[in-house]
C-alpha positions, -999 to 999 in steps of 0.1 A, spaced: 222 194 83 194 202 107 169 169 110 134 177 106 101 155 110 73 182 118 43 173 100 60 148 76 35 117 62 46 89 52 22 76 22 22 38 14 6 23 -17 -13 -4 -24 1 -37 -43 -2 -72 -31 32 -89 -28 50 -58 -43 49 -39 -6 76 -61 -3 95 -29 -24 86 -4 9 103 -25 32 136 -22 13 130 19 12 122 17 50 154 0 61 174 20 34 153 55 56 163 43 92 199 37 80 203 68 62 185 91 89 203 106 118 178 94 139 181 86 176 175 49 190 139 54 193 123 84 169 98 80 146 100 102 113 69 102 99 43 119 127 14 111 97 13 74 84 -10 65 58 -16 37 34 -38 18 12 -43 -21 5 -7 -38 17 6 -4 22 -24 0 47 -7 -31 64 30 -17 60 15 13 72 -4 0 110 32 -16 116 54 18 109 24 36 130 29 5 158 67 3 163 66 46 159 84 47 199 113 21 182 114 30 143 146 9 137 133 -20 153 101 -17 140 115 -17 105 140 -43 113 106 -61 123 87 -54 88 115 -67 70 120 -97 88 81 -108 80 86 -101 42 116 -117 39 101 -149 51 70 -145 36 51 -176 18 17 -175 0 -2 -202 28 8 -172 53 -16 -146 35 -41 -172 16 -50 -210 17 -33 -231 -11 -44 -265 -7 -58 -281 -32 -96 -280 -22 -94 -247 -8 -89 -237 -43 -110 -259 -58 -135 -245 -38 -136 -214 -46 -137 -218 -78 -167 -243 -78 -184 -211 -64 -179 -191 -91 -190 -217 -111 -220 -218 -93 -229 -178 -99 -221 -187 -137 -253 -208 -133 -275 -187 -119 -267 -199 -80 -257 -171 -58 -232 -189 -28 -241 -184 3 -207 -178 11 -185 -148 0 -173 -152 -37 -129 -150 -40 -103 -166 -63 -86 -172 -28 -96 -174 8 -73 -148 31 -79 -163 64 -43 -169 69 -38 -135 64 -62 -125 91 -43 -150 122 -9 -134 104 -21 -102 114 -27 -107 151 4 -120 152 29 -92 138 12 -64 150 6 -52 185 -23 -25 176 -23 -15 213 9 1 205 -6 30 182 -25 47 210 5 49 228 21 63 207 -3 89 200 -6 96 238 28 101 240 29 124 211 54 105 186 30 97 163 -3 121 157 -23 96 127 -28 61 115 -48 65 82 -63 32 65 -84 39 37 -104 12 22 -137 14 -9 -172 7 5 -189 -13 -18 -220 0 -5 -220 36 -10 -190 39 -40 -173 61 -12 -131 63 -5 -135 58 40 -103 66 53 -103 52 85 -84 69 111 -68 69 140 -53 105 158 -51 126 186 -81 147 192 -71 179 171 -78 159 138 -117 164 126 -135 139 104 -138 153 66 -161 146 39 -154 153 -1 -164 141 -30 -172 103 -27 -144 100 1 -145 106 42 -125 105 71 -136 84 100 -123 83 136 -116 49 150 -94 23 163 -75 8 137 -77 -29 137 -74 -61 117 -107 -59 96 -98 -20 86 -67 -42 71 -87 -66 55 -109 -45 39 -78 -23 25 -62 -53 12 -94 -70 -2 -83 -67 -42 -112 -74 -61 -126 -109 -68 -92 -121 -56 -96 -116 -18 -135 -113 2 -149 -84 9 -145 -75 47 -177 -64 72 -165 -32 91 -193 -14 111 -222 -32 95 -207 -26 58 -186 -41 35 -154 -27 19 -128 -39 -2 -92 -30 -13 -89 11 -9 -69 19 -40 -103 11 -59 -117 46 -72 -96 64 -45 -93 92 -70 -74 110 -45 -43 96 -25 -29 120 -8 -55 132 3 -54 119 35 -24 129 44 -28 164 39 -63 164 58 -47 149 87 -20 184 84 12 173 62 33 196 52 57 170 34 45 137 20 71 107 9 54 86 -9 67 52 -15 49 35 -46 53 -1 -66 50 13 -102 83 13 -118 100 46 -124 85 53 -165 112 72 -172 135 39 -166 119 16 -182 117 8 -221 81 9 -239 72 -29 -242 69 -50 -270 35 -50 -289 20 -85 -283 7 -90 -322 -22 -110 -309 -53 -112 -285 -44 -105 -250 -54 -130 -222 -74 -136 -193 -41 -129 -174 -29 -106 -193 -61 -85 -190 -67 -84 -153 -31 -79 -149 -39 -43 -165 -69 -38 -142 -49 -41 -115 -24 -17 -125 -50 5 -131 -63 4 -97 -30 6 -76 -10 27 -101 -31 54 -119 -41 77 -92 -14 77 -73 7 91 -109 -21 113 -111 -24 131 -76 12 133 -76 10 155 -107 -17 170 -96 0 183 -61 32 194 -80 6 220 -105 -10 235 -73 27 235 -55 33 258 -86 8 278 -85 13 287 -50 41 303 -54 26 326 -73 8 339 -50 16 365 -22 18 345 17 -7 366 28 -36 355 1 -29 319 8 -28 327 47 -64 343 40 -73 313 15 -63 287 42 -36 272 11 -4 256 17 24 240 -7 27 206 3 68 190 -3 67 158 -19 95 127 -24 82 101 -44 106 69 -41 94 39 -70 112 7 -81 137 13 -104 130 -23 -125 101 -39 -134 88 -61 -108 68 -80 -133 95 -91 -150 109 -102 -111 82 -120 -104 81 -138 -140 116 -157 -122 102 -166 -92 68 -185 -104 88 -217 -92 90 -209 -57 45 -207 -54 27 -237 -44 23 -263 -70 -15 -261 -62 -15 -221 -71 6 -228 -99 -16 -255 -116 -43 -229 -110 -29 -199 -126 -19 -218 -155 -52 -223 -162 -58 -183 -166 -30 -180 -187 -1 -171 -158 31 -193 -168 62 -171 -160 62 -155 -194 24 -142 -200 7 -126 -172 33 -119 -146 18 -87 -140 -6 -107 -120 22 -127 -105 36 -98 -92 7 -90 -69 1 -124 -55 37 -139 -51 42 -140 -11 71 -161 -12 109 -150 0 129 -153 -28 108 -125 -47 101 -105 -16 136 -107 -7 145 -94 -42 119 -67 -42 133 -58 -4 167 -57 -19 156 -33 -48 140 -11 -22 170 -8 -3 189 5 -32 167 27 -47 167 45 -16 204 41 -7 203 60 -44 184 89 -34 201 91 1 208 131 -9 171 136 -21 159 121 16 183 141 35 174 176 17 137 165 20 141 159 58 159 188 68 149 219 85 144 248 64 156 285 73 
C-alpha cells in the first residue's frame, strides 16, 4: 500500500483534560504508519481549545513526528491539575470572593475565573519550542498551524494561522483567518473555557476558548487546502454508548454546566461532520468538469472518538484532584457520582490522563485498516 500525506489535516478538538484521548490516537498513528524516522503526516494541523495546544506541538515536532508524539504523551501522562491552574487554597478562595463581589454589584478590577491558569501559561513555554514551526514551514514539511479562538468582542470564530505564503486570509460568516506567529497567548485564548479560565488579550482584544459558537470546524482546514481531514474528537462514539438513565429530579449546578460544555466542544463538530459527508455526496453527482468550473472539491474524512464514556472515567479518578479543588467542587454539586461531566474537563491528573491515553491508543489500534485505507495513495 502506497503512503500518502498530500494535503491531509489533522483536526484536533477542544476538551479540557479529555485531549488526553488524542494523545493515545497519535501514538497509536505513528505506530501504525509506515512512516520514515522523521516525516510528518499531517501537512495541515489545526485545533481548537486543548486540541489548539495538542495541535502547536504536532505542528512543532512536524521534522521528528515520532518523537514529537512520544513528547506529547509523556506531558499527559504526568499531568497534575497545579500544572495547568493554581490549587491552593486562597487561590481558590480568591476567585471565588470575586464573583461574589460582581453578585454585589462590584465589578473586580481583576479578570473574573473559577480558576487562575497561570501555571498553564509557564507550562507552555516549557514543552513547546514555537521556533520550531517556521522551520518547518521553510523546510516544506509542514505548510499550516491553525489556532482558532472566539473574540469576545466582535462574536467572530479568528482562526489564527500560521503558513507559507500561498495561504490567503479568509473572511465568512462571523469567522476569519488571520496570519501570524502562533504563540502562547493564541493558546490561552483557545483554551480559555468560559468562566472557568480568563479571557486572554491577543492584539489589543480579548478571546476565549474557540470551540464557543465556532459553528464551523472544519473549516479551517479546508481553507488552508485539505483534501483529507482526520479528525480526532472527545465525544464518545453515540452509536456505542447506551441512552442514560432519566434523573427523576432537578438537575444541578454541576450537572447543568456540565451540559453547556458539551454543547460547546461537542455539537458542532457532530454537525460539520455531517454536514461535509451531505456535500461529499452531492459531489459526486456532479460531472468533474462542473465542480472544476465551480471551484468544488470532495473533502475525505476519518473521524476517530473514544469508544467509552469519559465521564464515567473521570467519575473514578475524583480522588487523585487536589483536596482544595475537591472541597470546592463539592460545593457545586461534583462528588464522583453527579457532575462528572464537568470532571472530565478539568481532571489534569495521570491516572485519568493515562487512562484516556490508553483508550486512545486502542481505539486507534482498532481502526488501524480505516487509517491505512485513509492514508493511502489513490489511483
Amino acid at each position: 500500500m502506497e503512503f500518502c500525506q498530500q494535503k491531509t489535516a489533522l483536526v484536533l478538538s477542544g476538551g479540557g483534560a479529555r485531549a488526553a484521548y488524542q494523545a493515545g490516537v497519535l501514538k497509536a498513528i505513528a505506530d501504525i504508519l509506515p512512516l520514515p524516522a522523521h516525516d510528518n503526516p499531517f501537512p495541515i494541523i489545526c485545533g481548537t481549545s486543548a486540541g489548539a495546544i495538542n495541535a502547536t506541538v504536532v505542528a512543532a515536532y512536524a521534522r521528528h513526528f515520532r518523537l514529537g508524539m512520544k513528547r506529547l504523551e509523556q506531558v499527559w501522562a504526568g499531568f497534575h491539575c497545579a500544572q495547568v491552574y493554581s490549587s491552593g487554597f486562597m487561590d481558590l478562595l480568591s476567585n471565588s470572593g470575586r464573583w461574589f463581589k460582581l453578585m454585589f454589584g462590584r465589578q473586580p478590577h481583576r479578570s473574573i475565573s473559577l480558576l487562575d491558569n497561570r501555571p498553564l501559561r509557564a507550562l507552555l513555554d516549557d514543552v513547546i519550542p514555537y521556533h520550531h514551526i517556521q522551520k518547518a514551514i521553510d523546510r516544506g514539511v509542514l505548510e499550516a498551524l491553525c489556532v482558532t479562538a472566539s473574540s469576545y468582542e466582535t462574536g467572530e470564530s479568528i482562526s489564527f494561522y500560521q503558513a507559507n505564503e500561498r495561504v490567503q486570509e479568509w473572511s465568512r460568516y462571523r469567522r476569519k483567518g488571520i496570519a501570524t506567529q502562533i504563540n502562547k497567548h493564541h493558546l490561552l485564548a483557545s483554551a480559555a473555557i468560559p468562566l472557568v479560565f480568563p479571557a486572554e488579550q491577543v492584539n489589543n482584544e480579548y478571546f476565549g476558548d474557540g470551540s464557543m459558537r465556532f459553528l464551523s470546524p472544519l473549516s479551517p482546514s479546508i481553507h488552508l487546502g485539505a483534501k483529507k481531514v482526520l479528525v480526532v474528537g472527545v465525544d464518545p462514539d453515540t452509536n456505542e454508548q447506551p441512552l442514560p438513565a432519566s434523573l427523576g429530579r432537578y438537575p444541578s449546578i454541576a450537572e447543568i454546566a456540565g451540559h453547556l460544555l458539551d454543547s460547546v466542544f461537542i455539537d458542532s463538530l457532530d454537525s460539520d461532520l455531517e454536514r461535509l459527508e451531505r456535500i461529499n455526496k452531492t459531489l459526486n453527482k456532479v460531472s468533474d468538469e462542473t465542480r472544476t468550473k465551480l471551484g468544488l472539491r470532495q473533502v475525505e474524512t476519518l473521524a476517530i472518538s473514544p469508544s467509552k464514556d469519559l465521564s464515567h472515567i473521570a467519575s473514578q479518578y475524583l480522588e487523585e484532584m487536589p483536596s482544595t479543588v475537591q472541597f470546592f467542587l463539592r460545593r457545586v454539586g461534583i462528588d464522583g457520582n453527579s457532575g462528572s461531566a464537568v470532571l472530565s474537563y478539568l481532571l489534569f491528573e495521570s491516572g485519568y490522563t493515562q487512562e484516556l491515553i490508553k483508550l486512545g491508543y486502542n481505539d486507534a489500534i482498532k481502526k488501524q485498516m480505516d487509517i491505512l485505507r485513509f492514508f493511502s495513495a489513490h489511483e
